[in-house]
N, C-alpha and C positions, 0 to 999 in steps of 0.2 A: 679975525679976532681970536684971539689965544685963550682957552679954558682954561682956566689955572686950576678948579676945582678936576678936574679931568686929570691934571701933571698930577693931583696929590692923592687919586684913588690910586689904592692899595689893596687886592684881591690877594695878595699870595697868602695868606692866613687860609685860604678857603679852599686851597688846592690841593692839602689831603682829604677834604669831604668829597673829592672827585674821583666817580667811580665805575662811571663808564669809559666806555674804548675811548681812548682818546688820542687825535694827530695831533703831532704838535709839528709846525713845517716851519724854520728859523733860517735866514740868511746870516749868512757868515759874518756880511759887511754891512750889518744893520745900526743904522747909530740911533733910532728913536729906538728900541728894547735890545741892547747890547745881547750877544750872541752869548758871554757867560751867564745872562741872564734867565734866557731860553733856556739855557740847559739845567740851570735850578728850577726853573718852575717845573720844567718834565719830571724831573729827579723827586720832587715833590707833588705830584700825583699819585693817587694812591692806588689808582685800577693798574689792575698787573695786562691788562689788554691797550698797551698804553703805546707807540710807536714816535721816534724823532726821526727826523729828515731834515737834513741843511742842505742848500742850497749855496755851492761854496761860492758863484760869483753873484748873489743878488742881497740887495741890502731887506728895506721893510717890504717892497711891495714884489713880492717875488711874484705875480700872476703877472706881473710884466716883462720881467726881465728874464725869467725861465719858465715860459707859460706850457710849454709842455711838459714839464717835470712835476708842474706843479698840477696840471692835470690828471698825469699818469699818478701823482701820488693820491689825490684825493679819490678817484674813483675806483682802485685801488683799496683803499682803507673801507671805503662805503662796500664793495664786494665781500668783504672778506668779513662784515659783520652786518651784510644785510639780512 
């Protein structure tokens, strides 16, 4: 069953109040949050400790389809501001 109140939240108003480290980890070929999209909501964060990472051949669920990249990046970012 389809959330449609879910399709119509809209948090990017709220993504320069964001102001901790933040990863943002986007595939290329994502068709549920489009990869120009990704890179506006990054662009739109306001912590200057702020990191992108694409994943050139995985769509939404990149923990599958590049599960080591995607663990090298996250533990990674958690090091580097633990």
């Amino acid at each position: 069953m389809k959330d449609e109140a879910f399709d119509k939240l809209d948090l990017s108003a709220d993504l320069p109040t964001i102001t901790l480290p933040t990863l943002v980890l986007h595939g290329k070929y994502d068709m549920s949050v489009p990869y120009p999209v990704g890179v506006s909501y990054y662009d739109n964060i306001s912590s200057t400790e702020k990191e992108i990472i694409s994943f050139e051949t995985s769509g939404h669920q990149l923990y599958q389809t590049e599960p080591d990249l995607f663990a090298t990046a996250v533990l990674n970012f958690i090091a580097l501001y633990k």
